[in-house]
C-alpha positions in Angstrom: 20.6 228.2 139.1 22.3 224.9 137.9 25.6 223.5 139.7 28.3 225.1 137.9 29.9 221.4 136.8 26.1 221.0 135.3 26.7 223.4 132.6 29.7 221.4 130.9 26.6 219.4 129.3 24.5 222.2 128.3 23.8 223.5 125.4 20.4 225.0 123.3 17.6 222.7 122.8 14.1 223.4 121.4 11.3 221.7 121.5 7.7 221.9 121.6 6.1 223.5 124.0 5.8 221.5 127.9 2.9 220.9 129.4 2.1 220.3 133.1 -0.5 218.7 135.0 -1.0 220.7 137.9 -2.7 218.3 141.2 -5.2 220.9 143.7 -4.7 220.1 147.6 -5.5 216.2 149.0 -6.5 215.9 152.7 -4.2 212.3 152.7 -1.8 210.6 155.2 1.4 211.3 153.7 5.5 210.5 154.0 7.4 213.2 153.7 11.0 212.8 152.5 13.5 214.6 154.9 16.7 216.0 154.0 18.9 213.6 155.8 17.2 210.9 153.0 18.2 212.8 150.1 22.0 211.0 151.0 21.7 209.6 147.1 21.8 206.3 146.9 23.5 205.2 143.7 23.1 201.9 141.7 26.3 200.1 141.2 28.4 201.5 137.9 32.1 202.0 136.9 33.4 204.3 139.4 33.7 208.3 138.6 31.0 207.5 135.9 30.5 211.0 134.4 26.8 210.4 133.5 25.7 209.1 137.7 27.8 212.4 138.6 25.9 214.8 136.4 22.2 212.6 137.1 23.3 213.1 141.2 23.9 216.7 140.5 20.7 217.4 138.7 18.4 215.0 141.0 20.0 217.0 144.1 19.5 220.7 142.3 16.0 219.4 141.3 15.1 218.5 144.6 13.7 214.9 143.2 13.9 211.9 145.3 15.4 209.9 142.5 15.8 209.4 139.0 17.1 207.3 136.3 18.2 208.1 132.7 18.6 206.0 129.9 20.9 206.5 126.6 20.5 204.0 123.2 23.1 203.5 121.1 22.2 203.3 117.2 24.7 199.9 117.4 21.9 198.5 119.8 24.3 199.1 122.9 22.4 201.2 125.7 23.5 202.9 128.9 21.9 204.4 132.3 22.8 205.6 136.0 20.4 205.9 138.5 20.9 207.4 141.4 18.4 208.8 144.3 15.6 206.8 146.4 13.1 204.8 144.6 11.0 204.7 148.3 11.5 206.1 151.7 10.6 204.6 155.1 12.1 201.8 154.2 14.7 203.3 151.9 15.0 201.6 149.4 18.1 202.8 146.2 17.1 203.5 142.4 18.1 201.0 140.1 18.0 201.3 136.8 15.0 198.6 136.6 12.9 200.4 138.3 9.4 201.6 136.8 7.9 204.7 136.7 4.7 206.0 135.2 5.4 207.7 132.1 2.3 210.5 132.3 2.2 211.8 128.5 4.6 209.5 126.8 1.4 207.4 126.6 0.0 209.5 123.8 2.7 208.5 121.5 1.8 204.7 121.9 -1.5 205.6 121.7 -0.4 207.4 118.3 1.2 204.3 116.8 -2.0 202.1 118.1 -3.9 204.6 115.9 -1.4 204.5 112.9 -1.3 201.4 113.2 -5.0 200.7 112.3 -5.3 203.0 110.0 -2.4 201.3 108.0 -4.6 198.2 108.1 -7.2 200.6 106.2 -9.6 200.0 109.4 -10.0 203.4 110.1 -9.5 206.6 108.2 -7.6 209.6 109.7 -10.3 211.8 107.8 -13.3 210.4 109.9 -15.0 212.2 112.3 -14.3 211.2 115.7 -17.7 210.6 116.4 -18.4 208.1 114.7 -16.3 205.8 117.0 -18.2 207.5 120.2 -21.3 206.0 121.6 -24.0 207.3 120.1 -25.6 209.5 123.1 -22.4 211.5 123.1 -21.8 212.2 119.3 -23.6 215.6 120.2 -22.7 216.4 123.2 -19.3 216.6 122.5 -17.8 219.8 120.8 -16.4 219.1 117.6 -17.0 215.5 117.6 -18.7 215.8 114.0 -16.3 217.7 112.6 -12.9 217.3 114.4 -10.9 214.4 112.6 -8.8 211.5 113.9 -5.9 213.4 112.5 -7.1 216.6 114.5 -7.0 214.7 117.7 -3.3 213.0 116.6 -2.4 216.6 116.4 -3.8 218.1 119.4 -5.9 220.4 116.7 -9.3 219.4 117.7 -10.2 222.6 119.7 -12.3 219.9 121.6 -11.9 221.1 125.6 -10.0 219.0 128.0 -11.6 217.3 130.9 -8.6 218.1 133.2 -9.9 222.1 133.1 -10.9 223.0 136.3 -10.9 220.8 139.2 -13.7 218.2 138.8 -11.7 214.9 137.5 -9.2 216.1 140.8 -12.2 215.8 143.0 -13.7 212.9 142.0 -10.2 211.5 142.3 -9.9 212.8 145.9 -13.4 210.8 146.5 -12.2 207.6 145.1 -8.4 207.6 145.1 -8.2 204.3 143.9 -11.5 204.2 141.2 -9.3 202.9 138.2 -10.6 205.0 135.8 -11.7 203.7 132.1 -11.8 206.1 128.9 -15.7 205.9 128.6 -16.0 207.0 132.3 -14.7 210.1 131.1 -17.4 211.3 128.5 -19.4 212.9 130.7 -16.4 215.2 131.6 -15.9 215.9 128.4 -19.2 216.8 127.0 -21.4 219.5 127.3 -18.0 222.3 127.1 -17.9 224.9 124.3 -15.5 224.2 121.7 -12.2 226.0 122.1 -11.7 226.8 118.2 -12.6 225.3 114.4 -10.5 221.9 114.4 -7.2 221.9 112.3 -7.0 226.1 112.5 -4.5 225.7 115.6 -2.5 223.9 118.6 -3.4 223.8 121.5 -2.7 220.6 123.8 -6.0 218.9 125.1 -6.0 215.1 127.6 -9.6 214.9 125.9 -8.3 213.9 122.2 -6.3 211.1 123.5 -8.6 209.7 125.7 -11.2 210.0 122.4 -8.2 207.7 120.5 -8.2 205.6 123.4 -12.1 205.2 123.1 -11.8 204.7 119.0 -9.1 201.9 119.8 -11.1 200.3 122.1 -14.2 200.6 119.8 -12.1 199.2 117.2 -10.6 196.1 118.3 -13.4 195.2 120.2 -11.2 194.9 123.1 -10.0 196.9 126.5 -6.6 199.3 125.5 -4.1 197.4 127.6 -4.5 194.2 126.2 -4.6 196.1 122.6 -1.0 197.8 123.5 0.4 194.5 124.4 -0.2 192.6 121.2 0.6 196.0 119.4 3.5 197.3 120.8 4.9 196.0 124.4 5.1 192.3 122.6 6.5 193.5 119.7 8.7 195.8 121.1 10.1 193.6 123.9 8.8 195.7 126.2 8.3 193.1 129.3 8.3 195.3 132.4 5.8 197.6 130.5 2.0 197.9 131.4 -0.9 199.9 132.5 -0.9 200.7 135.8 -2.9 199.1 138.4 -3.6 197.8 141.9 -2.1 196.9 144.1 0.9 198.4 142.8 4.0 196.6 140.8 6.8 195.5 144.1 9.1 197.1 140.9 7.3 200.8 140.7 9.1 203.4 142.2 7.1 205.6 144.5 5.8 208.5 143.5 6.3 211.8 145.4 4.8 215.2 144.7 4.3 218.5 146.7 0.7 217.5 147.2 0.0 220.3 150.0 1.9 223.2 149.0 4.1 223.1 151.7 7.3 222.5 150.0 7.9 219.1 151.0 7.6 216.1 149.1 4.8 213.3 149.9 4.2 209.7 149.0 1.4 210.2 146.5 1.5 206.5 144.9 -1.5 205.3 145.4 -3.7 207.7 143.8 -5.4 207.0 140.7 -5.5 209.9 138.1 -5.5 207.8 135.5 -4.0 204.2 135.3 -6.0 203.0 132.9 -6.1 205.8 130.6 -4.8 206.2 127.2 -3.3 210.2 128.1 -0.5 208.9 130.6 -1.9 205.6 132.4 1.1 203.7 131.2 4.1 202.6 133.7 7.8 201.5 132.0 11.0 201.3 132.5 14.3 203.3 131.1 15.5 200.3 128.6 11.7 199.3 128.0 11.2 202.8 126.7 14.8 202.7 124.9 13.6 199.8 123.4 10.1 201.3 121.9 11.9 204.0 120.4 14.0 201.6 118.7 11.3 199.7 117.6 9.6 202.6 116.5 12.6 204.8 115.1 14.9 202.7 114.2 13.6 198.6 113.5 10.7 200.0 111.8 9.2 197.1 114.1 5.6 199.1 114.9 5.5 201.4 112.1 6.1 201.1 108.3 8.4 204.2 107.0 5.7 205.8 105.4 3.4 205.9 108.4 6.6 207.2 110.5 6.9 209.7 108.0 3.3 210.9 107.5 3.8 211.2 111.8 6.5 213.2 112.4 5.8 215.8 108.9 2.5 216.4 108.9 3.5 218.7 112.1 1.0 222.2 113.5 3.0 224.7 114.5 3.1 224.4 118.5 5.2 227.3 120.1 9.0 226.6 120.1 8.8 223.9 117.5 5.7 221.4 115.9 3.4 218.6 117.2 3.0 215.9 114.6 1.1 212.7 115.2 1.6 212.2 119.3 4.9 213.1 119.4 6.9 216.9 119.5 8.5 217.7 116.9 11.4 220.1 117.3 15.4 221.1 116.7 18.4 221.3 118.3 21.9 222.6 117.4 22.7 218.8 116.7 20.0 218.0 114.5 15.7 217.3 114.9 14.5 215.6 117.8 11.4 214.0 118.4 9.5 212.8 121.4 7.3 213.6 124.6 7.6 214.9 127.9 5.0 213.0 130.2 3.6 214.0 133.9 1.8 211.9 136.1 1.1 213.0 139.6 4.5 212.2 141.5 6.3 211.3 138.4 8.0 213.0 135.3 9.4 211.4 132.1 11.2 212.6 129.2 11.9 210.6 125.9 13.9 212.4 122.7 14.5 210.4 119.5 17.5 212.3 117.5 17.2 210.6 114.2 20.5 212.2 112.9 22.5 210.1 115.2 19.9 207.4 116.0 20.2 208.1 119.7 17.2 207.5 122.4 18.0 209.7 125.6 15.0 208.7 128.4 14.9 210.3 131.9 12.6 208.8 134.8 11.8 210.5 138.1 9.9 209.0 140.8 9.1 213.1 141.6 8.0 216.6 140.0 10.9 219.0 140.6 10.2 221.0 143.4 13.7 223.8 141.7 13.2 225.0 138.0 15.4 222.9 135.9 15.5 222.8 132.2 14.9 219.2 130.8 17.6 216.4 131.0 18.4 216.0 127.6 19.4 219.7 127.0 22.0 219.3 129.5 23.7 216.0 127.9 23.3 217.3 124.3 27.2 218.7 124.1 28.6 215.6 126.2 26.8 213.1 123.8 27.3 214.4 120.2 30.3 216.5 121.2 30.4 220.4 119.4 27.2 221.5 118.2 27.0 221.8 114.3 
């Protein structure tokens, strides 16, 4: 149960459906955080700030190591605390600049890359995804011949996903450090029964974005990071944004997760599980992701209004609320929201676009709560936007 002082900012939020990525058992070498470290460690801000209380609270109840949260203003102006450990042994203090990978937040950028092209007429979202797939996996894949690039947008495909079972976690306990590419993944992904006929339902799969990350590739005739730079971290101002990669950013937080089972959280950085992937490979910061959904959103800097239209309307019905074009689609008592929840292992993100107020709430965690906790932005809803409508 939440502090009692947490529930001043709560309030009903729904959204579609969360997804997590669960991680099997790793024989590593890990660090585990102990209790005296969980002293939070907050970055400088105006003292009694309400929002560092209520992030120190909810870190603390979540048992996280640390976490930042970022708020953008539709007059530009953006605001964040940070509070928590962004490593241990040494400490070192979260800051607000701090980057974290931002696990399924990727497949909206992935989205727009798609958009994008398809605005340029260089792809239709009618085709068949497999004619962007190497030849020697057009039918091997189920669905491929049938399951559109709007299918995959909107998680409709019914094509399986290659996290199922505990394979890709194996091969990743083998080679922590492989860097994995989109292609690699193929194999995983072929030769699985289909799990229904494409467009009939939701159902959320890692396999259709790593097939838009393939099609992007195929595309622009060029690898994904360097197309999401000139696409969207350029445009968007986005300049501690990227892929992830080794050796790891001095800036990335490290990531901690309960690896073992034991209840304790461990160092679990420098694992690759996908850093160069276009499912959840990319790493940000708070303002850089602030600063895409304005550019998104708001600027109308990476998509044209009808695009961002076409995106967030032509929605599947996903649970408690919609999946549109890489992005949840859902309501709260203040309005629609729109956005992503993202998981990567030792790290969770949330993003929520409220077009009503043209407000961008992010929350980074270098952690996966080890305490149930509802999402951040539930819990600031009432203390933003004041008495629900």
């Amino acid at each position: 149960m939440l502090a009692p002082n947490l529930t001043f900012f709560g309030d009903k939020i729904v959204i579609a459906g969360l997804w997590r990525l669960w991680m099997p058992v790793f024989f590593i070498l890990v660090t585990v955080i102990s209790a005296s470290q969980l002293a939070y460690a907050e970055e400088k801000t105006e003292p009694g700030d309400p929002l560092v209380k209520f992030l120190r609270q909810y870190v603390e109840q979540a048992g996280l190591p640390g976490g930042v949260i970022g708020i953008g203003y539709s007059d530009g102006k953006m605001r964040f605390a940070a509070t928590g450990y962004a490593a241990v042994n040494p400490d070192k203090g979260m800051t607000r600049d701090r980057q974290f990978y931002i696990g399924s937040l990727t497949k909206m950028m992935t989205a727009v890359v798609v958009l994008q092209l398809a605005s340029e007429k260089r792809i239709d979202l009618a085709d068949p995804i497999a004619k962007w797939l190497p030849e020697e996996f057009r039918d091997k894949i189920a669905n491929a011949r049938i399951a559109t690039i709007r299918d995959l947008l909107r998680n409709s495909s019914g094509i399986p996903d290659y996290l199922d079972g505990e394979f890709f976690f194996e091969l990743v306990g083998r080679d922590p450090q492989h860097g994995w590419r989109n292609r690699e993944l193929l194999p995983l992904i072929a030769g699985r029964e289909a799990h229904f006929k494409p467009g009939t339902q939701y159902n959320p799969s890692n396999s259709n974005y790593i097939l838009l990350g393939i099609l992007i590739e195929q595309v622009e005739g060029d690898h994904i990071e360097a197309v999401f730079n000139r696409r969207i971290f350029e445009p968007a101002d986005m300049r501690n944004t990227s892929f992830g990669r080794y050796p790891r950013p001095d800036d990335l937080a490290r990531g901690f997760d309960d690896a073992d089972g034991d209840g304790k959280l461990e160092d679990v950085t420098d694992f690759d599980v996908g850093d160069q992937l276009a499912d959840g490979g990319v790493i940000s910061t708070a303002e850089d992701l602030l600063k895409f959904g304005r550019a998104l959103f708001a600027d109308s800097i990476l998509l044209g209004s009808n695009a961002l239209e076409r995106a967030t309307t032509d929605t599947l019905f996903a649970g408690e609320g919609s999946y549109g074009y890489g992005m949840m689609i859902g309501n709260t008592n203040w309005g629609p929201v729109w956005g992503h929840d993202g998981i990567y292992f030792g790290y969770s993100a949330e993003f929520s676009w409220f077009p009503k107020q043209g407000v961008a709430i992010v929350f980074l965690s270098n952690g996966r709560a080890l305490n149930e906790v509802p999402p951040v932005t539930g819990l600031l809803l009432s203390g933003l936007f004041g008495k629900a409508q």
